[in-house]
N, C-alpha and C positions, 0 to 999 in steps of 0.2 A: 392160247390167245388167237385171235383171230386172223393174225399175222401168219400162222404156224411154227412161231417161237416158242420153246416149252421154257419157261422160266421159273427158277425156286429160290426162294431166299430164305435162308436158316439164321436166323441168328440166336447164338447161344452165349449165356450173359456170362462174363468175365469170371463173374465169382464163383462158376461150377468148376474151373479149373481145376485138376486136384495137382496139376504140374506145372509151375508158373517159370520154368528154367525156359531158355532160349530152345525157337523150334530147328529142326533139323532139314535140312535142304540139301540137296544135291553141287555140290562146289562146278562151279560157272564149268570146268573142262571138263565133269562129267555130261552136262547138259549137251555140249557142242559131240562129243563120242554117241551121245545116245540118239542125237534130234537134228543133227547139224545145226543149232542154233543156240544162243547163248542168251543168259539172261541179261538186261538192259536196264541200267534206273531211269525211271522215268523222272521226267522234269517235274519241280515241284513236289516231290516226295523224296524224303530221307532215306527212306529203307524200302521202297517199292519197286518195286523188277517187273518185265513183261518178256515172254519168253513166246515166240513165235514160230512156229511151224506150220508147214504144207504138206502135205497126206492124200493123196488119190481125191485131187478135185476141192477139197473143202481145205479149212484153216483150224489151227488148234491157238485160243491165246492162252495163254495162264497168266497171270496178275498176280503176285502174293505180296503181300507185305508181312516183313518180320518184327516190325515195330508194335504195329496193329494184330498182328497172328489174325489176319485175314485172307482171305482165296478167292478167286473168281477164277473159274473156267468157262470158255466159250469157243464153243464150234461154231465156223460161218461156214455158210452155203452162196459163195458169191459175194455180193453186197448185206446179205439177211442173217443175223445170228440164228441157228436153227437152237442151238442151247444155251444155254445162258444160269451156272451157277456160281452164288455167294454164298462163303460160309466164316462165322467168326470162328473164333477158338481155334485156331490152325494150329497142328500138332507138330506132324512131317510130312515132305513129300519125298517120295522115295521113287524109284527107276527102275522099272520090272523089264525082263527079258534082256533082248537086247538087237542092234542088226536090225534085221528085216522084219522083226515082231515084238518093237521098242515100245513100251509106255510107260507110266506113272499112276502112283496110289499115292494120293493127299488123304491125312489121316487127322482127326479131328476126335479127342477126345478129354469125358470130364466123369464124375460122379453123375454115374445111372445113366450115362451114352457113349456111344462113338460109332462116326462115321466114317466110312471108307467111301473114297468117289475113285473107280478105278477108270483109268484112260487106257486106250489102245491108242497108240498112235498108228503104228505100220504094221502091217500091210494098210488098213482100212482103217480112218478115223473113228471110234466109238467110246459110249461113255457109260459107265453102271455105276449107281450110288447102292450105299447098303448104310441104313439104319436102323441101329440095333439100341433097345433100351434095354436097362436092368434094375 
């Protein structure tokens, strides 16, 4: 964009599901061990959390909803979202490492895909998607 936001929207339609049971999430005390911070409902959403982090200068938000098995991750730079991803079909998100080299894999899968979006959070904010068909 011309902004220098890189934005993606994925959305993947409900019926590819091949696992329709409740997705898996990190319980609020693992969050505050891994991020110091903890997930939050937001107003006007039933099942929607925002989980907020600071990282060497930039911001991590995460957004999921368990109702919807949805995801938005966004890194800002400042005021500017520098990333900006959505995706349906949210599988788990999970908690890699830990300490000083803490992040998260949101996992997103159905018949003939799945997505991995792996986050670093610490040391260095970063973000790696992997999409895989079959």
């Amino acid at each position: 964009m011309a902004d220098g936001t890189l934005r993606l929207t994925t959305i993947i339609p409900k019926g590819w599901l091949t696992r329709m049971s409740d997705i898996g999430v990190p319980a609020e005390g693992d969050f505050m061990e891994a991020f110091g911070a903890t997930p939050v409902l937001l107003a006007g959403g039933e099942a929607t959390y925002l989980v907020e982090v600071a990282s060497g200068g930039r911001e991590l938000l995460l957004s999921y909803d368990v109702v919807e098995r949805s995801v938005r991750v966004k890194i800002r730079d400042g005021a500017m979202d520098s990333v900006d991803l959505y995706y349906e079909g949210l599988d788990t998100i999970s908690l890699t490492g830990g300490g000083s080299t803490a992040g998260l894999t949101v996992t997103l899968s159905g018949t003939g895909y799945l997505v991995r979006v792996h986050v670093a959070v610490f040391p260095i904010l970063g973000i790696r998607s992997e999409v895989l068909a079959g």
